[in-house]
C-alpha positions in Angstrom: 0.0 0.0 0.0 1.2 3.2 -0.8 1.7 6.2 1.8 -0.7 8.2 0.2 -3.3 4.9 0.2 -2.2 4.8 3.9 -2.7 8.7 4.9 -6.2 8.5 3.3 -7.1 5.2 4.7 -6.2 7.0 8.2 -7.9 10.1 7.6 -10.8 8.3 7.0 -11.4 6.2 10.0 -9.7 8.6 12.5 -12.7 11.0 11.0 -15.2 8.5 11.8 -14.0 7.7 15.2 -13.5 11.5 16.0 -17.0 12.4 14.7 -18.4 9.7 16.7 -16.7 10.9 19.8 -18.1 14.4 19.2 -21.3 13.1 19.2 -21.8 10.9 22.1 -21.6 14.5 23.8 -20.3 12.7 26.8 -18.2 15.6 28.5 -15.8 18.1 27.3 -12.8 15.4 28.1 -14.3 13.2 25.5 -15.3 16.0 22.6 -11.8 17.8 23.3 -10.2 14.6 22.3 -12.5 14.2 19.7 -11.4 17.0 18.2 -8.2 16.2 18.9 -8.5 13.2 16.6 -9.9 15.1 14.1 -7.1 17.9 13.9 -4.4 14.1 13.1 -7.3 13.5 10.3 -7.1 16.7 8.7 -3.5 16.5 9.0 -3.8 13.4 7.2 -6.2 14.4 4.6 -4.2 17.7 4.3 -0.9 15.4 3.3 -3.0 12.6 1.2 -4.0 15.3 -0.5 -1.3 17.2 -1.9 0.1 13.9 -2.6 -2.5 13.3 -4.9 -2.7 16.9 -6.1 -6.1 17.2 -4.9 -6.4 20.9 -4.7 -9.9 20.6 -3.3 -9.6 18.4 -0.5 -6.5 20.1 1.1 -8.4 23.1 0.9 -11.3 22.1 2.9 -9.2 19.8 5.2 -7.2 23.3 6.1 -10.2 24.9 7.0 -11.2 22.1 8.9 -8.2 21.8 10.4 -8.5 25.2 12.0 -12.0 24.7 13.5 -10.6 21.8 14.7 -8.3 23.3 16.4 -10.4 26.0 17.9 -12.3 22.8 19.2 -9.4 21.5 21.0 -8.5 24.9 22.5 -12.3 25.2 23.6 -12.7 21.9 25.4 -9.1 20.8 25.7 -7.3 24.1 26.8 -9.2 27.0 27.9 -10.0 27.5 31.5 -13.9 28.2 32.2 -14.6 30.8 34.8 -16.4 28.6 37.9 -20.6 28.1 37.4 -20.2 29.3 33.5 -22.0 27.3 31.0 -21.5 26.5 27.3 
């Protein structure tokens, strides 16, 4: 199998776990990881992707990539102030 093959194959099911993970909403532990798992699959998709010259799909996996990010910075990183919700 070739690395691109492999990169894809990874993307792929690291997505589906991730998005999974995301939507058990089972505490922010669980989604921060979640999104965790998705920022490696973007990663990835990002590097299958210009592999493969697929302009298209490394475009939207570095947008994603960012809100993905944000997400792990929201449930991973920042502090909440004591009683606040959301």
């Amino acid at each position: 199998m070739a690395f691109v093959d492999i990169c894809k194959w990874f993307a792929s099911i690291s997505g589906i776990i991730a998005c999974f993970m995301v939507s058990l909403d089972n505490g922010r532990r669980v989604t921060g990881w979640g999104f965790a798992l998705f920022v490696a699959s973007s990663i990835a998709w990002i590097t299958g992707a210009l592999l493969s010259s697929d302009e298209p799909l490394w475009t939207q996996n570095m947008v994603l990539f960012c809100i993905n990010c944000f997400g792990v910075y929201r449930y991973l990183i920042r502090k909440r102030a004591p009683g606040a919700h959301g």
